[in-house]
C-alpha positions as CSV (number, residue, x, y, z in Angstrom):
1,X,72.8,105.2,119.9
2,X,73.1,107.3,116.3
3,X,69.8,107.9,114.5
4,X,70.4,106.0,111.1
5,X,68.3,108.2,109.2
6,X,69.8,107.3,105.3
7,X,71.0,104.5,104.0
8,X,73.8,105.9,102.1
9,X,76.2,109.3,103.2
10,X,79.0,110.9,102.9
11,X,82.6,111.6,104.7
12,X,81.8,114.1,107.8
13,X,83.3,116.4,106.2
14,X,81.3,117.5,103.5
15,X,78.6,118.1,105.9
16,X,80.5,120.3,107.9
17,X,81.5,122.0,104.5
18,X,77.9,122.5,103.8
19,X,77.4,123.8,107.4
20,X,79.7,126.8,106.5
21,X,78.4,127.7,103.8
22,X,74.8,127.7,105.2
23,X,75.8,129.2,108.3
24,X,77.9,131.8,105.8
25,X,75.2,132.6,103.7
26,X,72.4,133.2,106.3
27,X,74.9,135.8,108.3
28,X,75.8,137.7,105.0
29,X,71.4,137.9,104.0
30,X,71.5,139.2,108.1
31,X,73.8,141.4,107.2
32,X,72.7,142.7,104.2
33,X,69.4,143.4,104.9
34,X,69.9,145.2,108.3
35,X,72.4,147.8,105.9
36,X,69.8,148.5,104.0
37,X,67.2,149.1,106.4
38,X,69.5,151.0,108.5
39,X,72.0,152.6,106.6
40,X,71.0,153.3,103.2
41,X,68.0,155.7,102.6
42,X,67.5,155.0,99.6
43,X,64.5,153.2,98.6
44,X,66.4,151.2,95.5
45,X,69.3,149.5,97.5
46,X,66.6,148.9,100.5
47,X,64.6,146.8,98.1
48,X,67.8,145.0,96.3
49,X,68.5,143.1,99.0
50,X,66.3,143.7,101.6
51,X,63.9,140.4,103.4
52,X,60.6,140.9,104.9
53,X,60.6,140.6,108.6
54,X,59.5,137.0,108.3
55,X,62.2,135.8,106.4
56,X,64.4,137.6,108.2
57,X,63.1,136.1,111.7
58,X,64.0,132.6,110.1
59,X,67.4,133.8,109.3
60,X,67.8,134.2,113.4
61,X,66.5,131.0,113.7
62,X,68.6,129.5,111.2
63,X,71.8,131.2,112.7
64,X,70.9,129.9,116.0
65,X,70.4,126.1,114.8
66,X,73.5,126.1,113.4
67,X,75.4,127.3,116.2
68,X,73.9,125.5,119.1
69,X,71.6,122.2,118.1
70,X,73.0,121.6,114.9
71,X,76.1,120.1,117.0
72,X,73.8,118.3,119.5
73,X,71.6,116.4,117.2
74,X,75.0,115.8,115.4
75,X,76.4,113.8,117.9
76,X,73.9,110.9,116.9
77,X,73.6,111.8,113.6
78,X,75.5,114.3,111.6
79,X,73.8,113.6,107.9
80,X,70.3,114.4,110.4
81,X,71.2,117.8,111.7
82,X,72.8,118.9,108.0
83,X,69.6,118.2,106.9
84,X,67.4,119.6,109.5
85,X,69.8,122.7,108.7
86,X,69.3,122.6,104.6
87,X,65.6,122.6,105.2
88,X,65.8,126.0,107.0
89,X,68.0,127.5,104.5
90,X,66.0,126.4,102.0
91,X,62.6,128.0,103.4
92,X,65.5,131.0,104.0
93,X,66.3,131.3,100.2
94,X,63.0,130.9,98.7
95,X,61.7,133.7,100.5
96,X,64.7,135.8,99.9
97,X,64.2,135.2,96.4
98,X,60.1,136.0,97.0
99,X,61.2,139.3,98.5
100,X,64.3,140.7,97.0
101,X,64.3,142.7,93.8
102,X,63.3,140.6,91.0
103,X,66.0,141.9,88.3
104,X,68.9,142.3,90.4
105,X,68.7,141.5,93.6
106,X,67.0,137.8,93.1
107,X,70.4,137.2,92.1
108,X,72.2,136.3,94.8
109,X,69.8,134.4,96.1
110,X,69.3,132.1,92.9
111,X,72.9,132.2,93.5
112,X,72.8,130.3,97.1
113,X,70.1,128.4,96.1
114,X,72.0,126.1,93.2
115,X,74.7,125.9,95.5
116,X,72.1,124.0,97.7
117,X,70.4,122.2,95.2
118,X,74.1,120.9,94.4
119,X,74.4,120.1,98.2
120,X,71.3,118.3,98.5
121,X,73.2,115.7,96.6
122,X,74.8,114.5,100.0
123,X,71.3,113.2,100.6
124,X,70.6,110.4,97.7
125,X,68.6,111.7,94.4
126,X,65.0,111.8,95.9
127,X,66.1,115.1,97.9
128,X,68.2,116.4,94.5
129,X,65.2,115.7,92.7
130,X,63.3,117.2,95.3
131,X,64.9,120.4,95.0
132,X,64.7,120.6,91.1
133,X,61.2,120.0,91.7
134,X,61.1,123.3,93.8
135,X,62.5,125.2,91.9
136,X,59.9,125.0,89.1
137,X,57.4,125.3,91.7
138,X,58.7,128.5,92.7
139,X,59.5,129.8,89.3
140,X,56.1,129.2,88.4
141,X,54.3,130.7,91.4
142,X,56.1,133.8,91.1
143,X,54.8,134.2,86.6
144,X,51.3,133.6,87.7
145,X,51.5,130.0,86.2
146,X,52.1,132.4,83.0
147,X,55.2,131.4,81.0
148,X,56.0,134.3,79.3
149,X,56.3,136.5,82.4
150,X,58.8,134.5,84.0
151,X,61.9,136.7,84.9
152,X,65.6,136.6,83.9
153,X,66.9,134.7,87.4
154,X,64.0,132.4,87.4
155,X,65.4,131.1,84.1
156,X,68.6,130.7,85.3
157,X,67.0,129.2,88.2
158,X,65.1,126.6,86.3
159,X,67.9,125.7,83.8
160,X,70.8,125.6,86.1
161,X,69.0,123.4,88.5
162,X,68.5,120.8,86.0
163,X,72.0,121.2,84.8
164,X,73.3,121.1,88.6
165,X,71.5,118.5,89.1
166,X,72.8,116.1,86.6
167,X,76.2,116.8,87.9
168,X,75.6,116.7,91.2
169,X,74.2,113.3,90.6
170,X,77.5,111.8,89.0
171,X,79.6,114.0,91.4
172,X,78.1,112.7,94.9
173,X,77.4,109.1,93.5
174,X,81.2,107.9,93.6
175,X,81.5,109.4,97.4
176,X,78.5,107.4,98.8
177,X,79.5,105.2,101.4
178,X,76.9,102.5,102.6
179,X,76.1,103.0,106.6
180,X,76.8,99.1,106.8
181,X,79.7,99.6,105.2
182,X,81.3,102.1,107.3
183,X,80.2,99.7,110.2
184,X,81.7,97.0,108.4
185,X,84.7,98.7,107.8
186,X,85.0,100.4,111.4
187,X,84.9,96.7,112.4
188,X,87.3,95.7,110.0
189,X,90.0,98.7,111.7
190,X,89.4,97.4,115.0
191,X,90.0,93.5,114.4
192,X,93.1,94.6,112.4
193,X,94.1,96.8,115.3
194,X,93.5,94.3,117.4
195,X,95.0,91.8,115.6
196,X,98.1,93.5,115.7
197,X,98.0,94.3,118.8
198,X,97.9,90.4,119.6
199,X,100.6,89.8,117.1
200,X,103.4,92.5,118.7
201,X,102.0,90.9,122.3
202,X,102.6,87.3,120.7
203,X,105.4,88.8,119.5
204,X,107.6,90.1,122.0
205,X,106.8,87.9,124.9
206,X,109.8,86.0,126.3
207,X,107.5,83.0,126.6
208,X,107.5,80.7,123.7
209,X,104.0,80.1,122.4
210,X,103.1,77.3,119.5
211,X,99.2,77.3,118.3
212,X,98.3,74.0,116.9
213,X,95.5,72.5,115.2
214,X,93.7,69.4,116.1
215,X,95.9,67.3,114.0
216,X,98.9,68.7,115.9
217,X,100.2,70.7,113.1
218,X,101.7,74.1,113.9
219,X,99.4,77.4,113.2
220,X,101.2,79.6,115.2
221,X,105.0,80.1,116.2
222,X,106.6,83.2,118.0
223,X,110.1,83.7,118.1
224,X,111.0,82.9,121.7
225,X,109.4,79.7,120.5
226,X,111.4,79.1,117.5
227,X,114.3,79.9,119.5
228,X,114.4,77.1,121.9
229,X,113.3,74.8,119.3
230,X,115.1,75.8,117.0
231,X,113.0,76.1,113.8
232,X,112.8,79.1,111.6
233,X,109.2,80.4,112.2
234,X,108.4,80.0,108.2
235,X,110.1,76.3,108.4
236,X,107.8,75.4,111.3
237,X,104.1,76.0,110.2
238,X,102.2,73.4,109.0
239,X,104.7,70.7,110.8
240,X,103.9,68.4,113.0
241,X,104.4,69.7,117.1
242,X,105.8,66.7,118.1
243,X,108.3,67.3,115.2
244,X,109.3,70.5,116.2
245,X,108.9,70.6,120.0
246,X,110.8,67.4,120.9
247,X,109.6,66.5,124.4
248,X,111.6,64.1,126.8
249,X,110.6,63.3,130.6
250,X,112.8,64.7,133.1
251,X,114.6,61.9,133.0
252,X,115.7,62.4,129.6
253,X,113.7,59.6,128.4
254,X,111.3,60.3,125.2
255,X,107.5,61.4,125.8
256,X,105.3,58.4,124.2
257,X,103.0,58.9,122.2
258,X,99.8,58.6,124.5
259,X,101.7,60.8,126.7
260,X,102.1,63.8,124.2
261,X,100.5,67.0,126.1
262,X,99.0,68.7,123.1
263,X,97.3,65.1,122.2
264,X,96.0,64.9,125.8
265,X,95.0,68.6,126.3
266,X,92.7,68.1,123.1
267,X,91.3,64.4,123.4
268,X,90.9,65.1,127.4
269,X,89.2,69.1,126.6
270,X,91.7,70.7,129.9
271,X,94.4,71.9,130.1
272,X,97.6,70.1,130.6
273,X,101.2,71.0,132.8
274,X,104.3,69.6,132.7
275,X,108.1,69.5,133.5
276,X,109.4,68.2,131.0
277,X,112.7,68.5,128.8
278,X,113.3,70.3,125.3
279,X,115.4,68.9,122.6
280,X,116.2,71.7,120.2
281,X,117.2,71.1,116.0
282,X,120.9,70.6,117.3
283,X,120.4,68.4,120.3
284,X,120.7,70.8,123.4
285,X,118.4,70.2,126.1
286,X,116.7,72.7,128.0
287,X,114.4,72.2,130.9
288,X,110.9,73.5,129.9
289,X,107.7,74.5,132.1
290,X,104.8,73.6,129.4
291,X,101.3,74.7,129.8
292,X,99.0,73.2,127.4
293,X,95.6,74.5,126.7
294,X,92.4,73.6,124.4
295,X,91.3,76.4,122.3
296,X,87.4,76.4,122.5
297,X,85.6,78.5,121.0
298,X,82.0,80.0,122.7
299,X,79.4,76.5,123.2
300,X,81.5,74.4,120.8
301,X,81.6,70.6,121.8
302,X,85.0,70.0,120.3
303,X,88.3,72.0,120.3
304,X,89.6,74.0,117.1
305,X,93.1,72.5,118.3
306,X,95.7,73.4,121.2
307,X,97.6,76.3,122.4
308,X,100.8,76.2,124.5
309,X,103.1,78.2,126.2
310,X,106.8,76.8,127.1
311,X,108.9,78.5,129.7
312,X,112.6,77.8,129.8
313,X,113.3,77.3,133.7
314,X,116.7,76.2,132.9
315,X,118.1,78.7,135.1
316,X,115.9,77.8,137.7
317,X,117.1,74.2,137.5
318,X,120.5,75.4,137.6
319,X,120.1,77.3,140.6
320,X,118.0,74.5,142.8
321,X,121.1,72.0,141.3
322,X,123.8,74.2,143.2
323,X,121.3,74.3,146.6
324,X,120.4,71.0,146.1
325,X,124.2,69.8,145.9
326,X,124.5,72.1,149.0
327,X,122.4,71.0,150.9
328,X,123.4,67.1,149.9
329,X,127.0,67.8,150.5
330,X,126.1,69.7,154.4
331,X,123.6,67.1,155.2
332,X,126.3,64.2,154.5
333,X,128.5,66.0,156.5
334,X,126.8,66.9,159.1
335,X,125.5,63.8,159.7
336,X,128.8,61.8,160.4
337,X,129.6,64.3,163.9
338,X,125.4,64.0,164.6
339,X,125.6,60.3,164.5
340,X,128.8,60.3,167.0
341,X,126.8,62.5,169.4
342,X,123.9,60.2,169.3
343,X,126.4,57.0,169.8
344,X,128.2,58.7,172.7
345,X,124.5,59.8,174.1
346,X,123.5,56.0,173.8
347,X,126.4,54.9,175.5
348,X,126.1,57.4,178.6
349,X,122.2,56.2,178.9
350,X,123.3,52.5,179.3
351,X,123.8,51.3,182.4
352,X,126.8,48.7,181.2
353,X,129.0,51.3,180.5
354,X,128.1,53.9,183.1
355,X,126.7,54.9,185.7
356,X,124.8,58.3,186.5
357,X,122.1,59.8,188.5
358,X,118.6,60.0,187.3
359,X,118.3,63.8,187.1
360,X,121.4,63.4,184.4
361,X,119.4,60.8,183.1
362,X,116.8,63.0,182.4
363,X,119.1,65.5,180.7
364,X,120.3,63.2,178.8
365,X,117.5,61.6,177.6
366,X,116.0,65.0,175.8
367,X,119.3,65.3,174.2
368,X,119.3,61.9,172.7
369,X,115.9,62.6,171.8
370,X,116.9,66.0,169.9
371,X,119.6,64.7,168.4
372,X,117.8,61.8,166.4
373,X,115.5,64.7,165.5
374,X,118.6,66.6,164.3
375,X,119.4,62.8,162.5
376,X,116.2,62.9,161.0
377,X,115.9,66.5,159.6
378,X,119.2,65.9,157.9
379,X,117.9,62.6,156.6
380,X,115.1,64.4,155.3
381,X,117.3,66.8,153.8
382,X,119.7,64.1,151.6
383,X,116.6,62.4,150.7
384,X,114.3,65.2,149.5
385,X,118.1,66.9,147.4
386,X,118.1,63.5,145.6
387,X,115.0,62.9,144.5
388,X,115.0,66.7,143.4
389,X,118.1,65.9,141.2
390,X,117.1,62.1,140.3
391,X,120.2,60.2,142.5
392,X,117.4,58.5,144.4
393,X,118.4,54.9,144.5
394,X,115.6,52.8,143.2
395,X,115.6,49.2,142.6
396,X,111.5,48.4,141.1
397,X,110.5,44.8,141.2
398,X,107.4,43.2,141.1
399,X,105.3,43.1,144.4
400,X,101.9,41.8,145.0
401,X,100.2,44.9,147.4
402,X,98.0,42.9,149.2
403,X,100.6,40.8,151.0
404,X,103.0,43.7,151.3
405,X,100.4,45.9,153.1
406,X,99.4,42.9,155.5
407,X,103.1,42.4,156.7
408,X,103.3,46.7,156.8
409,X,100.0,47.0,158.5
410,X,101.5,44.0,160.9
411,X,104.5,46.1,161.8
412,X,102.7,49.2,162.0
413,X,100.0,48.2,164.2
414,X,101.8,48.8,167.7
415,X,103.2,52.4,166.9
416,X,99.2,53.0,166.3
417,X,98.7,50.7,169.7
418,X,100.9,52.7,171.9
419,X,98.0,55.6,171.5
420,X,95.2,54.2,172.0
421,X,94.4,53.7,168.2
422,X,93.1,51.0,166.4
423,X,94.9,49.9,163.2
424,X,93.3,48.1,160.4
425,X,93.9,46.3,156.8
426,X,90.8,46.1,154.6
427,X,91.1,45.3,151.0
428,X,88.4,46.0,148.0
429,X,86.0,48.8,147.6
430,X,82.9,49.9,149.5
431,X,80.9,46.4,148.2
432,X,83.9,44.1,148.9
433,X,85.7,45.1,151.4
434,X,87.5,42.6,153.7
435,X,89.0,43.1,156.9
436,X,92.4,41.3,156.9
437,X,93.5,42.0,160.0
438,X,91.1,39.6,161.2
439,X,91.9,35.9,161.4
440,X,88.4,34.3,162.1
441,X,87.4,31.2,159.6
442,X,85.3,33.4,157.5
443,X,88.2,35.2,156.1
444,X,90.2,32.9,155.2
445,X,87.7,31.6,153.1
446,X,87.5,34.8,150.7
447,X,89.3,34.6,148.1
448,X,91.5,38.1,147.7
449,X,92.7,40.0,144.8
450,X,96.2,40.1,143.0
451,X,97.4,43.4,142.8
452,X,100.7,43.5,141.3
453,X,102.6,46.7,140.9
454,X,106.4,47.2,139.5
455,X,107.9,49.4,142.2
456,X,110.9,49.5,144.7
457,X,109.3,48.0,147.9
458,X,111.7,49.8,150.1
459,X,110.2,53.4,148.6
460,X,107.1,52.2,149.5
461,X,107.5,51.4,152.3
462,X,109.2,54.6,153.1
463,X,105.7,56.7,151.4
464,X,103.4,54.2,153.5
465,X,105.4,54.6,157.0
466,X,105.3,58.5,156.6
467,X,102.0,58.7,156.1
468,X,100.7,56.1,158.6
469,X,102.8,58.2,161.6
470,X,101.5,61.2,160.2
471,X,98.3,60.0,160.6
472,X,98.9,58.7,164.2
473,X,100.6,62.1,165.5
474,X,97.4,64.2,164.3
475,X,94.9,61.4,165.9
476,X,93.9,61.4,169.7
477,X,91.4,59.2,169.1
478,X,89.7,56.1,167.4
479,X,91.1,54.2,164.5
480,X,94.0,54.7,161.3
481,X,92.9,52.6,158.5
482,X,95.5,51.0,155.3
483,X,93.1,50.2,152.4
484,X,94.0,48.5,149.3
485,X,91.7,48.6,146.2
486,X,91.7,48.9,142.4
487,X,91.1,48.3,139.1
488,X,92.0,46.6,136.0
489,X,94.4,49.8,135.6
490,X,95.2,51.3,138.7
491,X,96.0,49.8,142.2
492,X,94.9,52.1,144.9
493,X,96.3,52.8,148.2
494,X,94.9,54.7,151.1
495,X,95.5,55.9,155.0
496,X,92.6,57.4,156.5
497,X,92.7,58.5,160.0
498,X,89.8,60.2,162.0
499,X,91.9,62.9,163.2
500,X,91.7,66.9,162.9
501,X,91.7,67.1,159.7
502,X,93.0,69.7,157.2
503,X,92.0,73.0,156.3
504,X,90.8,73.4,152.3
505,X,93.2,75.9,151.7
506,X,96.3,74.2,153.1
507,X,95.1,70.6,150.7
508,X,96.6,72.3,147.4
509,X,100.2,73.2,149.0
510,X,100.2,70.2,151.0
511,X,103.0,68.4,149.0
512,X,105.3,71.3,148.4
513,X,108.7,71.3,150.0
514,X,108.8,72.8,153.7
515,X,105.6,72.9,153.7
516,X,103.5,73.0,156.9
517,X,99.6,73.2,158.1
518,X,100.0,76.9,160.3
519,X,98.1,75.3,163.5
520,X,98.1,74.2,167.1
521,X,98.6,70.7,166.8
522,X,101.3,71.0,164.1
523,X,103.2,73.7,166.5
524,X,103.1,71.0,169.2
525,X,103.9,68.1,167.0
526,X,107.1,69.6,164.9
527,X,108.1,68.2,161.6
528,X,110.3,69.1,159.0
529,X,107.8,70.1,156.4
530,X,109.6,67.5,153.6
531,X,107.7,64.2,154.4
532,X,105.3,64.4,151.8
533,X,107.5,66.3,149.3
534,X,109.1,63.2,149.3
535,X,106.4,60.7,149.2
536,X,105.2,62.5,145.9
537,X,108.7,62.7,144.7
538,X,108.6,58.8,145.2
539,X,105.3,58.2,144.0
540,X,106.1,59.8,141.0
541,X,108.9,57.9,140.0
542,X,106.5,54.6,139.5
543,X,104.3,57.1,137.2
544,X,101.9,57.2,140.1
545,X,99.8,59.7,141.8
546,X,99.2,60.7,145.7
547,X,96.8,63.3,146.8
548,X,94.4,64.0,149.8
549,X,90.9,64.4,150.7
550,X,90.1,66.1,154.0
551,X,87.0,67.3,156.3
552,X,88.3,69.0,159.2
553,X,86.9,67.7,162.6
554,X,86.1,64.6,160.8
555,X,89.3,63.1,159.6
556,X,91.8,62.8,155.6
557,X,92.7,60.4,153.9
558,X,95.7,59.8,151.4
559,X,95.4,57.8,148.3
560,X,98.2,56.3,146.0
561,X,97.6,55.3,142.8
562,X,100.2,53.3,140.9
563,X,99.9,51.8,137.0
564,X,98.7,48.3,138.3
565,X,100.3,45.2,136.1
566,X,98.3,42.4,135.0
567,X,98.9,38.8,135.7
568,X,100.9,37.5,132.7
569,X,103.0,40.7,132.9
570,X,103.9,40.5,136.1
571,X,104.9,37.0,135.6
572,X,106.9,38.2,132.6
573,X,108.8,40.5,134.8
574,X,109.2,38.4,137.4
575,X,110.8,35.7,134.6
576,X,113.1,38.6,133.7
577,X,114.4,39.3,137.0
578,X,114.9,36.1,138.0
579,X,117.3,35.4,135.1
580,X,119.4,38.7,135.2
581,X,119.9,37.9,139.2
582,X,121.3,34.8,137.9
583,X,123.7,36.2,135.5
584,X,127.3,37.4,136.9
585,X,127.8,40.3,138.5
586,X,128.8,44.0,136.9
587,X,125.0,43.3,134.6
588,X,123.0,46.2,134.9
589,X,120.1,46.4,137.1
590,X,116.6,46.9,135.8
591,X,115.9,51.0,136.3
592,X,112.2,52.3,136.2
């Protein structure tokens, strides 16, 4: 840490300027003085220039300061060791002057010593005063406090210090620079580097970035930015985001207004990601991966606004189009000779048509078996490629859960059987829940809920089925529960089994495509690692939401949440269905 010893110095380097000429001077008195004592024999030149051994002793010392401390204390304060220096020199010149000749030699010592005095400037106007000061001290020690006997130097001492003086004052004052200023202005070069250091990273990035405030108007721009949108950088600041970044679902349907991720990323405090679509100033469309964040700053309760950064995966859409159409177009096609093999299978395994021995039986039995696994994986396939791409087919209507999942549970129930497990149907939360699989008095009595949902029942079925099997296959033993449960906004689905159970860092890649839980039982069991890829896939075309909580050893369970529909809007829909599946045919179909 630097000693800040004065409130006000100088650039460094006047005080390695004044270190020269210190250490300059003090090597030329050496010098000087050891020709005369060794050289010259003459009494006259030995006293001209000639110091006592004292003085001389302190012009060692002084030579030594400056060549090997001087630098260390000046590590942590330069003005410090200058003036640690000047002291010496000054004890150096006054005794010079003291023991030099008086008419000749005192010269070049008065000399060097209103050169200091005009140095000691560097230090603020108590040390140039200071020095003046000194000087008639020493000018009047060496009269005998007499006037009259003071010498020729000594008057040039006394005079030119005052004169010096004066002008050192005016010369040093307009190169004083305050220590809190320097720091101030140190701090100032290192946000401005800084700063530009953010804005060529900001910059350059291929990554479009927009900076908003918490109104939603633009701060901030870069050109990759400005490029998919767009909008000149100078045209978009101070606009409205939603303005310039117009945001569509994947579906090419428009972003509402509750929906909008910078609103959401600031009124929610996290941060916010999306696939969404771009519509740029001329109308192209890219597909965009947006990351929305909050800007907070240090303990701050609310957010100074919202910063995002849009990728353009276009390319990357392209590309899982063409393997997507692949695999669409192989799986069709493949499916046709698959489904022969599996007829002609089925008709060798029935007895009506022929007749074969049981070992043949056997053999044939595995590859009927492998080939409706074969069916399925390319099933899988076409399914997953579609709802990729959007070609799903998906007719929504209004269902009321509750039923639904009675009849599924009902139809479910003997795959569970077949086990050893127990299947149930409860409705409600933890403080209302009602078995429905039971058919006792009691229960008919209760009076259950209405949750109405708008979705295709067909896809639901589909997400429920997978994830009740999937539930049976990982459970040796005890019981797969359906649960049904909500609120005024959400109806709530759930499969719990009390099976394995999955590892915490498997849960957060769970719904990816192909993949699969790395363990025994899932090497045994087989799968295609695309049943829950799909169930989000369809989950998420009703706006809905389908995730997992596990303990392994103990069991998971897989909820569904879907936007739940009130009475009188249900009703409405219902009205509206009715009378289009009245009108003649070649109307179009509702679409979700």
């Amino acid at each position: 840490m630097a000693l800040e010893f004065f409130q006000y110095q100088v650039h460094r380097h006047w005080y390695r300027v004044y270190w020269g000429i210190m250490l300059g001077f003090n090597i030329l008195f050496a010098g000087l003085t050891l020709a005369a004592r060794f050289l010259d024999t003459g009494q006259r030149y030995t006293s001209l220039f000639a110091l006592n051994s004292f003085v001389l002793v302190l012009v060692g010392i002084t030579i030594i300061y400056l060549l090997s401390l001087f630098w260390i204390i000046a590590r942590y304060s330069l003005p410090f060791a200058t003036l640690v220096g000047s002291m010496l020199f000054s004890f150096v010149l006054l005794g010079g002057m003291a023991s030099a000749d008086p008419s000749k030699g005192t010269l070049l010592y008065v000399g060097a010593w209103l050169v200091a005095v005009f140095f000691s400037g560097i230090y603020g106007l108590p040390l140039l005063a200071g020095s003046v000061f000194m000087s008639f001290v020493f000018a009047a020690l060496q009269s005998d406090f007499m006037l009259g006997n003071i010498t020729y130097p000594l008057w040039l001492l006394s005079a030119f210090s005052v004169v010096l003086t004066i002008l050192a004052y005016f010369f040093w004052k307009q190169r004083f620079t305050s220590v809190e200023e320097q720091k101030v202005s140190q701090l100032s070069g290192m946000l401005q580097s800084n700063r530009q250091q953010s804005e060529i990273l900001i910059q350059s990035i291929s990554d479009g970035i927009i900076m908003t405030d918490t109104s939603g108007k633009i701060t901030l721009i870069n050109p990759a930015a400005a490029g998919m949108t767009q909008w000149p950088i100078v045209e978009a600041i101070n606009v409205d985001a939603r303005l310039v970044a117009k945001l569509q679902n994947e579906d090419g349907s428009d972003v509402e207004k509750e929906d909008d991720p910078f609103t959401k990323a600031i009124s929610l405090k996290q941060n916010i990601k999306q696939t969404l679509q771009l519509e740029g100033r001329d109308g192209r469309h890219i597909a965009i991966s947006l990351s929305v964040s909050p800007v907070l700053i240090g303990n701050e309760p609310e957010p100074r606004g919202a910063v995002a950064v849009i990728r353009d995966i276009s390319d990357e859409r392209e590309a899982e189009k063409q393997r997507a159409e692949f695999i669409s177009t192989a799986s069709h096609e493949m499916r046709t000779p698959v489904a022969a093999i599996e007829g002609y299978l089925a008709l060798a395994l029935n007895d009506k048509v022929s007749t074969i021995d049981s070992r043949a039986r056997g053999f044939l039995e595995k590859a009927h078996a492998s080939t409706q696994h074969l069916g399925k994986l390319f099933q899988d396939l076409l399914t997953s490629s579609k709802a990729e791409d959007g070609r799903l087919s998906n007719h929504p209507t209004v269902v009321e859960m509750s039923a639904f999942m009675q009849q599924l549970t009902d139809d479910l129930k003997f795959s569970a059987e077949k086990k050893g497990l127990l299947a149930e149907f409860v409705i409600g939360g933890a403080d209302e829940t009602i078995d429905a699989t039971t058919k006792d008095a009691a229960s008919q009595h209760l009076v259950k809920p209405l949750y109405y949902v708008h979705i295709d029942p067909e896809r639901m079925r589909e997400v429920l089925t997978n994830l009740f099997d999937n539930a049976c296959k990982y459970t040796d033993s005890g019981k797969v529960t359906i649960g049904l449960t909500g609120n005024t906004e959400v109806v709530q689905m759930y499969i719990r089994d009390t099976g394995a159970g999955i590892p915490p860092e498997d849960i957060p890649h769970l719904f990816q495509k192909f993949y699969r839980v790395d363990n025994s039982a899932t090497r045994t069991i087989g799968g295609t690692g695309l049943g829950l890829f799909i169930c989000r896939k369809i989950v998420e075309l009703y706006r809905g939401r389908i995730w997992v909580e596990s303990e392994v050893g103990v069991g998971s369970t897989f909820f569904i949440n879907l936007p739940r529909l009130s009475t009188a809007r249900a009703m409405e829909l219902q009205s509206t269905e009715t009378s289009l599946a009245g009108k003649p045919t070649g109307l179009p179909t509702q679409k979700s």
